[in-house]
N, C-alpha and C positions, 0 to 999 in steps of 0.2 A: 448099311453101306453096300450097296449096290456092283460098284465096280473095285474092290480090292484088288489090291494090285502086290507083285511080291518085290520086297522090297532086297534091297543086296546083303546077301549075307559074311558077314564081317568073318568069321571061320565059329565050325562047329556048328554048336546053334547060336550063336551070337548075332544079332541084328540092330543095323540103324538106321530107325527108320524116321522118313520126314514129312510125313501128312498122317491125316486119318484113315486111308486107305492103305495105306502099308502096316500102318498099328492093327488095324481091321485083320487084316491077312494074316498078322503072327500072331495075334488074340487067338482066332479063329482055328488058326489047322495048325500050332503048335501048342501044344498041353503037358510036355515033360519039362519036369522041377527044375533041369539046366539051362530052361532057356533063355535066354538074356536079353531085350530089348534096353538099347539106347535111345534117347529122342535127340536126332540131329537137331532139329529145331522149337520152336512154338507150335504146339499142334490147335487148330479151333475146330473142335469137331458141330460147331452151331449151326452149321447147314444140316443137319442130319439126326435122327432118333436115333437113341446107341444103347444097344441090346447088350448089356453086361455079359464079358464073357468068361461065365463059371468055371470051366473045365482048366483055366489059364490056371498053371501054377510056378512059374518062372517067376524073373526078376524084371522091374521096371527101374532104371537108373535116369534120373531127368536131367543130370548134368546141366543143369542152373536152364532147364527149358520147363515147361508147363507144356499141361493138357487141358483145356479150358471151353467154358458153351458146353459143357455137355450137356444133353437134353435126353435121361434113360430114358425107355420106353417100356 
């Protein structure tokens, strides 16, 4: 993902985020246990190769949305 983008953050480290480019972003450059992503919506990450990212060790809450088309690389 190329152009991440930072997504709004809800307070703390809490985030919700609404594409693959905000997921990309808080995957990315946050890696403490409290961090919290939301998924505002359906994310299709199919345009794109997606680099697993190890270092994440926060929460992912999909509140009745998906993350889908992933294509690891």
């Amino acid at each position: 993902m190329e152009h991440a983008t930072e997504p709004a953050e809800v307070s703390g480290k809490t985030y919700t985020v609404m594409n693959g480019y905000e997921l990309a972003y808080v995957l990315y450059n946050e890696t403490d246990a409290d961090t919290i992503i939301n998924l505002g919506g359906n994310i299709n990450l199919g345009a794109h190769a997606w680099i697993p990212a190890y270092n994440f060790q926060g929460i992912i809450y999909g509140n009745k949305y998906a993350i889908y088309n992933v294509n690891v690389f």
